[in-house]
C-alpha positions, 0 to 999 in steps of 0.5 A: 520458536518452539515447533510444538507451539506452531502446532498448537496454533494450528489446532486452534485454527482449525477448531476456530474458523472464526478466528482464522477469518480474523487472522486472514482480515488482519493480515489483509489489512497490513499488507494494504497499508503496507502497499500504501505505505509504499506508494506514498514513500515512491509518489513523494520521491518522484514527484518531489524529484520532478517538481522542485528544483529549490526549497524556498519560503513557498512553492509556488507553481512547484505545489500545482506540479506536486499536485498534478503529478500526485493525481497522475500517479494515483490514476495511473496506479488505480488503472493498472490495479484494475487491469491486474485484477481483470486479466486475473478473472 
């Protein structure tokens, strides 16, 4: 990329809080659904991994571990987020 090109981006913030606040919002954004993304990829790992021993044509109790577990790691998750954000105040 051109260096000039970095500078008229600037410029354009500058003159253009407004838009700078989008670029900020957007950004935030994606990189919630980037953490979600993860979370969800980690929660079916893990919880797959500890629920079910064999595929078969249903789960059966292995649905009601996935479901517990689903639950426990998203309780856990909101819990420790909570702390973080706490102890940053």
């Amino acid at each position: 990329m051109d260096p000039g090109m970095f500078e008229d981006v600037a410029n354009q913030l500058k003159n253009n809080p407004e838009l700078a606040r989008t670029l900020v919002e957007e950004q935030k954004k994606m990189e919630a659904q980037m953490q979600l993304k993860t979370i969800v990829n980690k929660l079916s790992m893990e919880c797959w991994d500890k629920c079910v021993d064999k595929v078969g044509t249903s789960l059966g109790r292995q649905e009601t571990c996935l479901t517990h577990c689903a639950e426990r790691y998203l309780e856990t998750d909101q819990f420790i987020r909570q702390r973080m954000t706490n102890s940053k105040k």
